[in-house]
N, C-alpha and C positions, 0 to 999 in steps of 0.2 A: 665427503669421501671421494673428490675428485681430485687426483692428481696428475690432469693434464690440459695441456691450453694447446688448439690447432694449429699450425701454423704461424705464429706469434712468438717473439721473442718473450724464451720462459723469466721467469722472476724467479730466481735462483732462492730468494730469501723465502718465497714464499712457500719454496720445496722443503728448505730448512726448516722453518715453522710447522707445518704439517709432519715432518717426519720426526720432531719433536716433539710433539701433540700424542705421534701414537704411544711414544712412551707414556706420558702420562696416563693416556687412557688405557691403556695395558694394566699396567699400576693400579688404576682407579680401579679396573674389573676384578682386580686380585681378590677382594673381599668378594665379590658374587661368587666368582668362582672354587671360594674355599668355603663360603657359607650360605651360600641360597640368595638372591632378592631381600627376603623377608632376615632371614638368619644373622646379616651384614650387621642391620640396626638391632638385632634382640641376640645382645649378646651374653646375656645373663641365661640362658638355656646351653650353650658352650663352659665348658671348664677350660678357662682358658689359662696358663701364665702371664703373672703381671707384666713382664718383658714385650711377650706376644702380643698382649693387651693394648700397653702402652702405644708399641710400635703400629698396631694396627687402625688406632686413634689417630696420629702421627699420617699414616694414610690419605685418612678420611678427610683430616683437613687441609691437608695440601691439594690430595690430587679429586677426591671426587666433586664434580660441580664445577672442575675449573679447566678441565683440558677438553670434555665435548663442545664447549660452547668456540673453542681456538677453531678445531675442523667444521664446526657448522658457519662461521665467517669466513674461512678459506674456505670451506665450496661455495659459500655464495658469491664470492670472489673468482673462482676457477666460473662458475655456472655465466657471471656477466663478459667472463674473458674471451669464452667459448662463442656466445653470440655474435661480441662484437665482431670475432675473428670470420665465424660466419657470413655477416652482415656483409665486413669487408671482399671476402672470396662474392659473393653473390650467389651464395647458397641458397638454394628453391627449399621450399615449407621445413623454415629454420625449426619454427615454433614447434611441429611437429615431432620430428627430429626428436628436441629436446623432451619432448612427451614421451619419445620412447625409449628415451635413457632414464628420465622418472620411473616410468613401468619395469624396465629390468632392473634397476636399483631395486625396486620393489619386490620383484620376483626375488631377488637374491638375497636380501632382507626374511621375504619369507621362508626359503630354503634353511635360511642360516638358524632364524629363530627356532624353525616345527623339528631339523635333524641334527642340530651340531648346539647349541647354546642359548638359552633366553635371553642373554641380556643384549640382546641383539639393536643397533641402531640406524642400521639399513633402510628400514621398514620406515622409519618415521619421517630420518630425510628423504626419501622419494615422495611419500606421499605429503610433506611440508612441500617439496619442489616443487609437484603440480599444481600449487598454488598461486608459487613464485609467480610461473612460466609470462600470465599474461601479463604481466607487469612490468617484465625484464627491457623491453625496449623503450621505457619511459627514462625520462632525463635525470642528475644526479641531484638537480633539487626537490625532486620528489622522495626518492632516496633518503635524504638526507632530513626531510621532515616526518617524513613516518618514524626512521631511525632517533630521530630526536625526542617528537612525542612518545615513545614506547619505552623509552629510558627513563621519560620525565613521568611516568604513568606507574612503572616500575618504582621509582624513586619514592611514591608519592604514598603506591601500600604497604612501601617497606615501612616510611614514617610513619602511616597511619596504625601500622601492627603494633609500634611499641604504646601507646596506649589504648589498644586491644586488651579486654580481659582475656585472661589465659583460659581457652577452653581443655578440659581432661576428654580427647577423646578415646571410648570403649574400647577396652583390650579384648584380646581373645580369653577365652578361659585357658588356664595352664594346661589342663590335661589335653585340650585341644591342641595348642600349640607344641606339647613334647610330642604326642602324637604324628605330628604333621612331620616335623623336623626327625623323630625318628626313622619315618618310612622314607624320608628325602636323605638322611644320609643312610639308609640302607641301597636307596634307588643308582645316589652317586657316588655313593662309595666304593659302596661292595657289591651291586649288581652287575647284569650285562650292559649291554648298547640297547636292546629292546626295554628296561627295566625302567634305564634314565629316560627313555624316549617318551614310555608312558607317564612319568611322572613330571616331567617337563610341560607335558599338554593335555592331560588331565587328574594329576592330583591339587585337591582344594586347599589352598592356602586360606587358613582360619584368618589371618590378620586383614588381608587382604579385602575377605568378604565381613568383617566385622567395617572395615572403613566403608564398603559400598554399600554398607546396609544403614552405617550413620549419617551420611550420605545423602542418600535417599537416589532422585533424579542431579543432585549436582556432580553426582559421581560419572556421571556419562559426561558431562559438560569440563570435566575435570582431566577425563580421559582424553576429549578430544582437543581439550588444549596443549595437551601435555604431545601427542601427535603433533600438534601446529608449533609448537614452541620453536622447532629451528629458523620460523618464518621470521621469527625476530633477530637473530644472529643473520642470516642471509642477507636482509637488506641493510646489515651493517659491511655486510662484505661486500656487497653490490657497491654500496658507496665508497666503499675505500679504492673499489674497480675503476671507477667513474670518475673518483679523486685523481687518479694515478697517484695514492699513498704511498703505495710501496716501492715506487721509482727515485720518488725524491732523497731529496739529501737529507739523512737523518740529523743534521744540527741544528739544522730550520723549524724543526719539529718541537717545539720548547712545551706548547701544550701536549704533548703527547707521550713527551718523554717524562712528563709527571706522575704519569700511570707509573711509570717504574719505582717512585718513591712509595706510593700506592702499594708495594707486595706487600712490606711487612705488615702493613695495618689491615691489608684483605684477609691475610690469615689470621691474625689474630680476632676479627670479627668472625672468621668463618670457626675458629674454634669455642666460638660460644653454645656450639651442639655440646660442648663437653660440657664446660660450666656452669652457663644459663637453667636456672630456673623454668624459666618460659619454656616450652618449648616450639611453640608454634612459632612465635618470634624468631629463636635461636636456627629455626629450620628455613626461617624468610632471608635472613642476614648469610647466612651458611650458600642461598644460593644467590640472592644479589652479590656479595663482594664475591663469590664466585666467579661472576662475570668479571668484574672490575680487577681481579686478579689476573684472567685470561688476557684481559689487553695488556695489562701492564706485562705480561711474558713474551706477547705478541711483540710490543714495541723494543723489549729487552735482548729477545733472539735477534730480533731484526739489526738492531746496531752492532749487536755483539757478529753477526755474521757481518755484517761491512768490513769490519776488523781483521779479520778468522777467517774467512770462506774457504782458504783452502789448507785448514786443518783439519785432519782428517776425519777429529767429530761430525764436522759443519759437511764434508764430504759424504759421510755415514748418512746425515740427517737428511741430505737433499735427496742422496738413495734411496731411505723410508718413504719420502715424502711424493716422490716419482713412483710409488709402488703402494703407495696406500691402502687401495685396496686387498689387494691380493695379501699384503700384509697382516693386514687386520684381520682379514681371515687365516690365515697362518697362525695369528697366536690362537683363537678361538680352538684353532685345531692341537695345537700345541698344548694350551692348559687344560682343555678336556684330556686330554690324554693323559696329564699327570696328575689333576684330579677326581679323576671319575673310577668307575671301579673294572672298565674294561682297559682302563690303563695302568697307573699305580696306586689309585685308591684314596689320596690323599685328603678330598673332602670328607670338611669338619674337624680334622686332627690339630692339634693345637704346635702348630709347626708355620706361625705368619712369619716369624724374623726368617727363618729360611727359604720361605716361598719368595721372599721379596727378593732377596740373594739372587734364588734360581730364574725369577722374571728379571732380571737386570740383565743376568748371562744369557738369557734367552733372545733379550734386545739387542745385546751388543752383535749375537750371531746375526740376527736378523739384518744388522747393518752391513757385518760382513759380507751377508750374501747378496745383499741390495747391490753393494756398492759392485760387489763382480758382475753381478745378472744388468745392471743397465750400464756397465762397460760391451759388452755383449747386443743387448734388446734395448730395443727403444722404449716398448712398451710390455708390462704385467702381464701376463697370461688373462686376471680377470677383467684389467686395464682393457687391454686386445675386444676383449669380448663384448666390453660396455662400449666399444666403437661400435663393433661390429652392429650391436643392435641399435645405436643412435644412426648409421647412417646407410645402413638397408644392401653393405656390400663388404664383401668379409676381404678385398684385395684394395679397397678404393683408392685410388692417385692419394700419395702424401702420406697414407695412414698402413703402411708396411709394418707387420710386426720383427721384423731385423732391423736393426741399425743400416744404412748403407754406409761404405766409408767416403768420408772426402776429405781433400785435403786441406791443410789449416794455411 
């Protein structure tokens, strides 16, 4: 969720890409934010239309699982950019620094998830980055074999799951779960701002604790990988930092641009949540070629912006992606507002083809106003503040929150 590099000639595409990405993940949060965490996948407790149904399926496979893992390779990418950049100024306790832009990622994460939304992803890349940190000065052959092995590791329990017997894990009991999801769309529906707060961080999700109870102890081990999981996207972004990927000439890229023959076969694997039998399988595949779909958009914006950069989409995009943060907090505050009950009420109603409508219109403002606010600022309002904290001076040489002008 970084979209800035100090000092360094910006990677224009990389801005595109990211500001790309939050569409998607905007998109992807649509189902949380109109039906719960839990409510997204059980959607047989919903009366829904087959329209909305369909459509909301359609979703699922496109966008969930496939546009977090874009931003957690471009910050590991912005995260190795920022060091080098460091390195080169000869900036004193770089490492530090960057600990303490983990820690307000963190804070912000936490803010976001306990007063404004759950589905919060703040919280997991800061505490995945402090992992990163001490590893970041090492070289891109390192990089690049961790990166390898964790793909080839990934690869390995994908194939090992298809002949996996299928396990049925324990549902909740129904009345448990109408329950639950009754008092969650009363909380977010039709309640206040204290209602959904309380229900947010303390009402009990049956499904939830029915899996950590099947579970047992690997459910803590489950949790904490699913926390560490950006660490795997990062060092693919760190390597592509280290490559200089994104500077070269996209025709030279013959292995890379293969990913893009890769989309339609990623979804069509990832929509085996619908059709599959299996489901633990269907739920392996849904988020491996989730990955494999991310690169292949990765590589596909990246050429298509060689082309385009200065149409006004690829303009829009580079705006989003220069504002990322602040962005992504905007929609959170945006669809709370039209789904919750202290705004329009909208959670749970069976109104997904419309919702998708009014999240599209919601992005394309959001571009509009990117693209005016960094004609204007250099940097996000929460952009500003993640300096402020990484480098201990709220005016520092270089890091002005106005544009200054110069001439071309």
């Amino acid at each position: 969720m970084d979209g800035e590099v100090i000092d360094m000639k910006r990677i224009e595409a990389v801005d595109a890409i990211r500001g790309f990405s939050l569409f998607g993940i905007f998109m992807a949060n649509l189902l949380i934010f109109q039906y719960g965490l839990t409510g997204k996948d059980h959607l047989e407790y919903f009366e829904l239309h087959p329209l909305n149904e369909g459509i909301l399926k359609g979703v699922k496979i496109i966008f969930e699982s496939s546009f977090l893992p874009i931003f957690a390779i471009l910050f590991g990418f912005s995260l190795d950019r920022l060091f080098q950049s460091m390195k080169r100024k000869q900036v004193k306790l770089k490492r530090i620094k960057l600990y303490m832009r983990a820690f307000t990622l963190i804070a912000f994460g936490l803010l976001h998830s306990y007063f404004i939304w759950e589905g919060d992803i703040l919280l997991a890349y800061g505490i995945a980055m402090l992992f990163i940190i001490p590893f970041i000065g090492l070289g891109k052959r390192f990089f690049k074999w961790v990166t390898t092995l964790s793909i080839s590791a990934a690869l390995l329990i994908t194939s090992l799951a298809v002949f996996a017997p299928a396990e049925e894990v324990p549902a909740p009991n129904d009345v448990d779960m109408q329950g639950y999801l009754k008092e969650l769309k009363f909380a977010y529906g039709e309640g206040t701002y204290a209602n959904a707060y309380q229900a947010r961080n303390h009402l009990e999700d049956p499904y939830i604790t029915e899996i950590v109870s099947y579970l047992e102890g690997a459910g803590i081990i489950l949790l904490i990988a699913g926390l560490l999981m950006p660490i795997f996207y990062y060092n693919i972004g760190i390597y592509l930092s280290k490559s200089d990927w994104f500077s070269k000439n996209s025709n030279r890229l013959l292995s890379a641009n293969l990913f893009i023959f890769l989309i339609p076969v990623s979804i069509f694997m990832k929509s085996s949540i619908i059709w599959m039998d299996n489901k633990d399988l269907a739920s392996m595949l849904h988020i491996f070629f989730g990955s494999v779909l991310s690169f292949g958009l990765i590589v596909l914006i990246r050429n298509l912006h060689t082309k385009y950069r200065q149409n006004f989409i690829f303009i829009g995009f580079r705006s989003m992606g220069k504002l990322s943060l602040t962005m992504y907090i905007m929609q959170s505050l945006i669809a709370t507002t039209l789904f919750y009950g202290y705004g329009l009420g909208w959670f749970g109603r069976d109104i997904f083809g419309q919702a998708v409508i009014i999240f599209l219109l919601v992005y394309v403002f959001q571009m509009f106003l990117a693209t005016w606010y960094t004609s204007k600022f250099r940097y996000g309002p929460l952009e500003y503040l993640l300096r402020v904290a990484t480098y201990f001076h709220p005016k520092a040489r270089q890091w002005h929150f106005k544009k200054e002008k110069t001439s071309v």
